[in-house]
MDAnalysis code that builds the backbone (N, CA, C; Angstrom):
import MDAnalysis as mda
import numpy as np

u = mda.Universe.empty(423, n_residues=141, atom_resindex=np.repeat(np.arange(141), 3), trajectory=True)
u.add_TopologyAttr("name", ["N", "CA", "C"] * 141)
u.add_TopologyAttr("resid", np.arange(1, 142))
u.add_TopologyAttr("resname", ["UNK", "UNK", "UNK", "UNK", "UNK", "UNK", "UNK", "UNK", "UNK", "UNK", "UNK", "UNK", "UNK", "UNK", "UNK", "UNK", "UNK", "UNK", "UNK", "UNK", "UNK", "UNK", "UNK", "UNK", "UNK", "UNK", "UNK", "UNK", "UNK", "UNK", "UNK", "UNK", "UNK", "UNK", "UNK", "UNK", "UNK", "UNK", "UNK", "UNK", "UNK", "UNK", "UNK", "UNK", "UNK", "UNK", "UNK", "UNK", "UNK", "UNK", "UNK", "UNK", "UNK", "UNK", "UNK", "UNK", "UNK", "UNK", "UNK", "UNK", "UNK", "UNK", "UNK", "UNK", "UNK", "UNK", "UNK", "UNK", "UNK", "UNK", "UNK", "UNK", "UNK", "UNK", "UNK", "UNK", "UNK", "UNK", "UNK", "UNK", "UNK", "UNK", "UNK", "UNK", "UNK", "UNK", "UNK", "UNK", "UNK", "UNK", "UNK", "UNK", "UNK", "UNK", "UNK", "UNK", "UNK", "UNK", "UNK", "UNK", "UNK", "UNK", "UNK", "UNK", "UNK", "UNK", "UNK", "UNK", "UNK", "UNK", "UNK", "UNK", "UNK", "UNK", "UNK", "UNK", "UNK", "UNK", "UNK", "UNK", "UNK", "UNK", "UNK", "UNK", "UNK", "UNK", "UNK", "UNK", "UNK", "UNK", "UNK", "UNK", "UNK", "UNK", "UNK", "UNK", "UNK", "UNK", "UNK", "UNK", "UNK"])
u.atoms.positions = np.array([
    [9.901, 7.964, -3.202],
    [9.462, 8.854, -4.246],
    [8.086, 8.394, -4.742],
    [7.089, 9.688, -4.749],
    [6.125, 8.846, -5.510],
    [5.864, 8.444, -7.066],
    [4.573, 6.989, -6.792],
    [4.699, 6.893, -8.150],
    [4.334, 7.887, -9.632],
    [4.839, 7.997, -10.374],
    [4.392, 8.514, -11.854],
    [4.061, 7.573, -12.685],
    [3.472, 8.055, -13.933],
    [3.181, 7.461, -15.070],
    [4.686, 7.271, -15.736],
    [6.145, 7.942, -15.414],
    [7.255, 7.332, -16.134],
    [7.525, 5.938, -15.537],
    [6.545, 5.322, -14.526],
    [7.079, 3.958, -14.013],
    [5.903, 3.298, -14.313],
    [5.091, 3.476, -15.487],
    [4.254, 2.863, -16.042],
    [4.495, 1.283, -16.290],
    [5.568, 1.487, -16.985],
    [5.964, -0.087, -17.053],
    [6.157, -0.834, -16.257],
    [7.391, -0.545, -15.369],
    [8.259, -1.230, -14.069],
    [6.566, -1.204, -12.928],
    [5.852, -0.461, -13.191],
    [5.096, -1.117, -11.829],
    [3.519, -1.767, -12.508],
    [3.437, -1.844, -13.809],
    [2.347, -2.385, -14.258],
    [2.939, -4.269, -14.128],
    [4.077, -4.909, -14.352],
    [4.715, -5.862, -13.835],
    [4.570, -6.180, -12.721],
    [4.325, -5.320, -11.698],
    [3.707, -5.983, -10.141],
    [1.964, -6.583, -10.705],
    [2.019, -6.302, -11.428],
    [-0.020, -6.420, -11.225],
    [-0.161, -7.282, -12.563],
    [0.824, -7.360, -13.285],
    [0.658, -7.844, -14.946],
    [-0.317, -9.931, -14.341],
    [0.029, -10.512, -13.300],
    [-0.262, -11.752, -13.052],
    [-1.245, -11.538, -12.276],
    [-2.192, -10.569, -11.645],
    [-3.196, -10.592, -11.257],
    [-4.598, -10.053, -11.678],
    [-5.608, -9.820, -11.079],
    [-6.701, -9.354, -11.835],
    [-6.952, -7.712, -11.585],
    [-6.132, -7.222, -10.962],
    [-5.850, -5.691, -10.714],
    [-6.051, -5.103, -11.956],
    [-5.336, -5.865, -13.160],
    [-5.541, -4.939, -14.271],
    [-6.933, -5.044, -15.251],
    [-7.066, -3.987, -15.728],
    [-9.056, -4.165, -16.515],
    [-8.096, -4.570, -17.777],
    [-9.480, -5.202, -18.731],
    [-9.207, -6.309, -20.002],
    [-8.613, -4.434, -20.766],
    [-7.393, -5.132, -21.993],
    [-7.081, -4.325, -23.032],
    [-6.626, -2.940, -21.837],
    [-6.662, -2.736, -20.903],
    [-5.957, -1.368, -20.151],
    [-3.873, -1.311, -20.631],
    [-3.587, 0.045, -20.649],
    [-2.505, -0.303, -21.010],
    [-1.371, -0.368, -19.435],
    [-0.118, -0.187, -19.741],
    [0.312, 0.041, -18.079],
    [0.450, 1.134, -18.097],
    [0.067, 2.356, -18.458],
    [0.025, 3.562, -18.477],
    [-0.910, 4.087, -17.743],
    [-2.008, 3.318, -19.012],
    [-3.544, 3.750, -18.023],
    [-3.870, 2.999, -16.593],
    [-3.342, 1.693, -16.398],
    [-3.289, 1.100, -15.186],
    [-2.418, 2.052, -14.151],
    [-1.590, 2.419, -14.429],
    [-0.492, 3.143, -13.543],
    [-1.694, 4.785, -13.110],
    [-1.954, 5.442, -14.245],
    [-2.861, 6.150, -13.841],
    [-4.094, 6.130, -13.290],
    [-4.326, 4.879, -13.497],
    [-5.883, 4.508, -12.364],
    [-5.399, 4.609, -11.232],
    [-4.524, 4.093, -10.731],
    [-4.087, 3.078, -9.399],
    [-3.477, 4.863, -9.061],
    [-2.731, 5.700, -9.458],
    [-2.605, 6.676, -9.200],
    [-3.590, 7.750, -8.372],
    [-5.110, 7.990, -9.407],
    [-6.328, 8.747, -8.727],
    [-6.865, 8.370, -8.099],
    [-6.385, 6.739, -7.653],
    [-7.481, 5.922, -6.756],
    [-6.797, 6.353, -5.466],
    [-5.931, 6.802, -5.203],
    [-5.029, 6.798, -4.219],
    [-4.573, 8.564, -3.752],
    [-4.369, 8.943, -2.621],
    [-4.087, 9.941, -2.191],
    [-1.987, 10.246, -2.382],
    [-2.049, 9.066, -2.473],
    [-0.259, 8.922, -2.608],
    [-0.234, 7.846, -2.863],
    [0.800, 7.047, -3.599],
    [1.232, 5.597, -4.056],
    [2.617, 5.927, -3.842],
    [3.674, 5.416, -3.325],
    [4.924, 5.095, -3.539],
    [5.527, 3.716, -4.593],
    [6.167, 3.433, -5.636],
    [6.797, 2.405, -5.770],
    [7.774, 1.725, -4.643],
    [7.809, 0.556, -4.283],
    [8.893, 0.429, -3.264],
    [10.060, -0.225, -4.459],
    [11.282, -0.150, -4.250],
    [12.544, -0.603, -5.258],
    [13.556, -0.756, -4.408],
    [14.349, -2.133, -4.844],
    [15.823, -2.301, -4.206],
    [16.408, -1.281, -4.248],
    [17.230, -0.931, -3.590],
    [18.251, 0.053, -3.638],
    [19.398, -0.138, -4.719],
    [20.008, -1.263, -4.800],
    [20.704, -2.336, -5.988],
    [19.895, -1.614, -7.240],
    [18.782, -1.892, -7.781],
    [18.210, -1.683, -9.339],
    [16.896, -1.079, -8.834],
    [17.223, 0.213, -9.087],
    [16.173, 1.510, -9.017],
    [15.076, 0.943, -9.854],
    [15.575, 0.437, -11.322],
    [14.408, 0.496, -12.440],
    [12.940, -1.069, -11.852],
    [13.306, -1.888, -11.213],
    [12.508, -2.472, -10.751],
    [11.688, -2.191, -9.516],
    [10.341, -2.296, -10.105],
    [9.401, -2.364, -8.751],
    [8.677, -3.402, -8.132],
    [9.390, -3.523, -6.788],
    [8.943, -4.806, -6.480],
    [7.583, -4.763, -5.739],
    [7.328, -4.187, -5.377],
    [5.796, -3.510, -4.161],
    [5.582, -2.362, -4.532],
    [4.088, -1.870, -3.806],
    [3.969, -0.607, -3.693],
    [3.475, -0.167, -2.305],
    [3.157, 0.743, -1.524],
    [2.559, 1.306, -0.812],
    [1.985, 2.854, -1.047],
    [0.813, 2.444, -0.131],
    [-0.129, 3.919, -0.885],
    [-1.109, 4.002, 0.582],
    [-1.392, 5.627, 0.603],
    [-2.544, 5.604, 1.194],
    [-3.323, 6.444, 0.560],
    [-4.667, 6.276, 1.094],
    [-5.668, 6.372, 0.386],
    [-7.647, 6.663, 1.350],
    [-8.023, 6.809, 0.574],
    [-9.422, 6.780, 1.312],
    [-9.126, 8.366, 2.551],
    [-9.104, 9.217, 2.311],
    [-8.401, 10.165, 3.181],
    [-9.517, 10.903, 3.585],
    [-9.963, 11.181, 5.121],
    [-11.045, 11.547, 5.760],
    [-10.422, 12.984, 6.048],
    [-10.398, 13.711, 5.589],
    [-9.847, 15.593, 6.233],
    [-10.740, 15.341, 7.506],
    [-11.848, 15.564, 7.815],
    [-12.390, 16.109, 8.622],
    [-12.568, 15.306, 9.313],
    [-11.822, 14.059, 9.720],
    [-11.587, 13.313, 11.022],
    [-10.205, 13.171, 10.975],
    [-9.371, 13.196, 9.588],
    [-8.139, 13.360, 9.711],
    [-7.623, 11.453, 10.186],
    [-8.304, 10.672, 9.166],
    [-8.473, 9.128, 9.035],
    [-7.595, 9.192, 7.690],
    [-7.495, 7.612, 7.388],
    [-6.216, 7.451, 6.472],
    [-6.511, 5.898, 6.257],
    [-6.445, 5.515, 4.953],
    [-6.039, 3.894, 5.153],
    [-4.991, 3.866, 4.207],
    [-4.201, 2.764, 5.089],
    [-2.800, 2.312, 4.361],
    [-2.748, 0.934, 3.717],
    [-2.268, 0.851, 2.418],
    [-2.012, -0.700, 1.715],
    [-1.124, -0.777, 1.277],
    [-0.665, -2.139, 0.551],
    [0.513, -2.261, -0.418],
    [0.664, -3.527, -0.502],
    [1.449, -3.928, -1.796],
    [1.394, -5.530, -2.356],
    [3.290, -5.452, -2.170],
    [3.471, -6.302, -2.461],
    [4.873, -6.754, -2.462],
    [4.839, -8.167, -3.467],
    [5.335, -8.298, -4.813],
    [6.293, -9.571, -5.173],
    [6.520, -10.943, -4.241],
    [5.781, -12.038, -4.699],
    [6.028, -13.045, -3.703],
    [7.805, -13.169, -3.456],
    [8.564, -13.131, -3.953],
    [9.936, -13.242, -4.248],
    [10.718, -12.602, -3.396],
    [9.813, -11.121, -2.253],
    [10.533, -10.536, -1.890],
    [9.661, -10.125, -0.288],
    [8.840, -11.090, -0.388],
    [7.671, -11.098, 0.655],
    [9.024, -11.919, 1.850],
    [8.249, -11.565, 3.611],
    [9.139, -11.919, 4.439],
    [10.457, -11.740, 4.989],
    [11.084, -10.338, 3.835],
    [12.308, -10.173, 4.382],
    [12.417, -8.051, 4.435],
    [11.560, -8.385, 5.363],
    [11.482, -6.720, 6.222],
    [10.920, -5.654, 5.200],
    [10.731, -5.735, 3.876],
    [10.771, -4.673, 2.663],
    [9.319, -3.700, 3.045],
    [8.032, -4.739, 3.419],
    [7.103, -4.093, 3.845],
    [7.004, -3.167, 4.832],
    [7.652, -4.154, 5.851],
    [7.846, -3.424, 7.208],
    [8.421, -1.760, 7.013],
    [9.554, -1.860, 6.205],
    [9.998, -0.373, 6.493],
    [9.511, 0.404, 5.669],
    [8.678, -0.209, 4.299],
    [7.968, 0.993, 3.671],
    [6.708, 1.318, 4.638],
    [5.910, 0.425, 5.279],
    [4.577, 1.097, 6.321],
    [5.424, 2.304, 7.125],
    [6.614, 1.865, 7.693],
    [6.712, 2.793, 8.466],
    [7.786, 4.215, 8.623],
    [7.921, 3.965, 6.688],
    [8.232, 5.586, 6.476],
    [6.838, 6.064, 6.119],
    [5.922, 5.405, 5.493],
    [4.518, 5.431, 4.945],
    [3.644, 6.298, 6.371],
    [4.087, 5.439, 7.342],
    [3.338, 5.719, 8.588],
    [3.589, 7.116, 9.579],
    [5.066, 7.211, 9.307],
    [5.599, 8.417, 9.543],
    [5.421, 9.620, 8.362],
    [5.300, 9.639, 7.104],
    [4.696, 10.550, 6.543],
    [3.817, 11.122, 6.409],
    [2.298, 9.886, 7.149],
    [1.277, 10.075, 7.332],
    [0.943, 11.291, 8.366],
    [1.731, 11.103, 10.017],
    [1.508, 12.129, 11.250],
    [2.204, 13.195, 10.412],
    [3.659, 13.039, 9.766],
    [4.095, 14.683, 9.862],
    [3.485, 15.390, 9.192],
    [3.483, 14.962, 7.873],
    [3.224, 15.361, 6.399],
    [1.806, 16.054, 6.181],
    [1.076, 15.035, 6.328],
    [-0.445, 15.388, 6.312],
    [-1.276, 15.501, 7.352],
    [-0.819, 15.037, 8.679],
    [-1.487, 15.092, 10.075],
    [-2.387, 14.360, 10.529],
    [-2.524, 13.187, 10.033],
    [-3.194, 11.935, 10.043],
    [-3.605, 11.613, 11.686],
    [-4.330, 11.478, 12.008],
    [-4.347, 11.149, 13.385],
    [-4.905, 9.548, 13.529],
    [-5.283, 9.135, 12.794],
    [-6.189, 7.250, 12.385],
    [-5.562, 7.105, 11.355],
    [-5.312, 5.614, 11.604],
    [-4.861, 5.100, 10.000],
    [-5.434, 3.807, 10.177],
    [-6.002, 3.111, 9.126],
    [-6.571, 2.232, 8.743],
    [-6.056, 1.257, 7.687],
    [-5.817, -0.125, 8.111],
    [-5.808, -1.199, 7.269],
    [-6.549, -2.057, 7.035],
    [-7.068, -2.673, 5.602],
    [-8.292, -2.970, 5.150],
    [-7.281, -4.268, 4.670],
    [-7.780, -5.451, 5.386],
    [-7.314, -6.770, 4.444],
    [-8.495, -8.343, 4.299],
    [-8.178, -9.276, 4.035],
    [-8.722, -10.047, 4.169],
    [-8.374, -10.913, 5.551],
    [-9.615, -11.754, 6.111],
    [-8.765, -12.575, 7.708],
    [-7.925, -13.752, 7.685],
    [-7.558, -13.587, 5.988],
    [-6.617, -15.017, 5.999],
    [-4.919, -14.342, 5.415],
    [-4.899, -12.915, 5.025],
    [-3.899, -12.570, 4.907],
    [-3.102, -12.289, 6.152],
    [-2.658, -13.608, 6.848],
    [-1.551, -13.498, 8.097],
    [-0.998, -12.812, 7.899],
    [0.106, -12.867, 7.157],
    [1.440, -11.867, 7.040],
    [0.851, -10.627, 7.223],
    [0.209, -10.181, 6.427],
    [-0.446, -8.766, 6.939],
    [-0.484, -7.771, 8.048],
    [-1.675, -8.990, 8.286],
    [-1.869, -8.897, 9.868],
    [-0.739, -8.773, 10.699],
    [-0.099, -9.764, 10.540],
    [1.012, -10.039, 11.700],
    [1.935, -8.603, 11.263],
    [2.114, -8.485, 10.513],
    [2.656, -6.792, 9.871],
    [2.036, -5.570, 10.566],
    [1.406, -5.462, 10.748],
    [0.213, -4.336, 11.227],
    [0.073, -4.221, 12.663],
    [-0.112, -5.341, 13.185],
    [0.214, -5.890, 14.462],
    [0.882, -5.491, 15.147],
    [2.273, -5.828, 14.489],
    [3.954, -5.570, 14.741],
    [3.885, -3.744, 15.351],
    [3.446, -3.264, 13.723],
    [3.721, -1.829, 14.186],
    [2.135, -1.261, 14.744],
    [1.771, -1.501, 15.780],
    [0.559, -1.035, 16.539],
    [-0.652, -1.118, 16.061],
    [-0.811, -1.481, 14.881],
    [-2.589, -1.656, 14.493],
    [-3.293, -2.542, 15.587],
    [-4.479, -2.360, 15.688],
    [-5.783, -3.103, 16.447],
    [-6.660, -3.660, 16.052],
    [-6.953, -5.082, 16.034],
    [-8.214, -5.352, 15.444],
    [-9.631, -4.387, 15.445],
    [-9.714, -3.945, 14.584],
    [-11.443, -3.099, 15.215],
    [-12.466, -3.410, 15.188],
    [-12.612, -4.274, 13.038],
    [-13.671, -5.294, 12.909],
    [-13.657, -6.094, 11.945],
    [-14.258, -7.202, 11.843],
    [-14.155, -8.908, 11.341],
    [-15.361, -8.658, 10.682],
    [-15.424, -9.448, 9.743],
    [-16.504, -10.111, 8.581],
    [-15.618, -11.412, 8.077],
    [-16.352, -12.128, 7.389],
    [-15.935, -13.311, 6.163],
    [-14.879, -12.760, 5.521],
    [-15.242, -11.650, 4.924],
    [-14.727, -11.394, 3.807],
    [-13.101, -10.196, 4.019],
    [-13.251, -9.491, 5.655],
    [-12.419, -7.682, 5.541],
    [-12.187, -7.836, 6.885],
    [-10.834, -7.898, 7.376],
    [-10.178, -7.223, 8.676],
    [-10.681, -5.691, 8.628],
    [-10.444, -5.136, 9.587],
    [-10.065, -3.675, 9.785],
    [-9.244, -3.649, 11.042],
    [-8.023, -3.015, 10.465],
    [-7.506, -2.854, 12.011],
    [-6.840, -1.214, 11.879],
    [-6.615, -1.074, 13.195],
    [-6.531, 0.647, 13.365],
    [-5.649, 0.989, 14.215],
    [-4.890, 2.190, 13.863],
    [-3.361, 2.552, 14.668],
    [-3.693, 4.159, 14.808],
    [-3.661, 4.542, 16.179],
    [-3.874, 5.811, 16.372],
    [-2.141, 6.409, 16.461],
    [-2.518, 7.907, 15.723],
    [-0.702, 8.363, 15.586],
    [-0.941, 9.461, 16.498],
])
């Protein structure tokens, strides 16, 4: 389901320990930034307790007229390593071809976020290009 501003709270708590959020923003208005920045955001949540959000996934950066896509998402160290990412990319990834007709999808990370990588990897991404600072890797659907 995607995210809303009624999960203002439960998903401003994914970001409350990092620098994602701007000084004095509330989780409302954070929830609504992270919202327009994005073409879609999903909360990801246990199945067990709906009201917690432990990750998100979103895509974003959306090219119509090449019909390009980039995909992200954070996950809770607590819940990192045990498949949660994996199957949100790839309902994420499958919503992407049916839904909207995505034909490129793009992941934007840093070259020291392994897990990532090795995530992306898994489900067909390609290295495309390296800097210091930004992977890019790319999965044709």
């Amino acid at each position: 389901m995607p995210l809303t501003d009624q999960d203002a709270e439960a998903y401003y708590k994914l970001y409350e320990h990092t620098d994602a959020i701007l000084a004095n923003e509330t989780a409302t208005d954070f929830t609504n930034r992270i919202i327009s920045a994005c073409n879609i955001v999903w909360g990801i949540r246990l199945i067990s307790n709906k009201d917690i959000i432990i990750g998100d996934c979103a895509l974003h950066h959306f090219d119509t007229e090449h019909n390009e896509i980039q995909i992200g998402g954070s996950l809770l160290p607590a819940y990192q390593h045990q498949g949660y990412m994996r199957e949100a990319f790839e309902l994420v990834l499958n919503y992407a071809q049916n839904s909207i007709d995505v034909k490129t999808i793009y992941g934007v990370t840093t070259p020291d976020n392994i897990a990532a990588i090795k995530l992306v990897e898994k489900l067909g991404f390609i290295k495309q290009d390296t800097n210091s600072d930004t992977l890019i890797l790319k999965k044709s659907l």
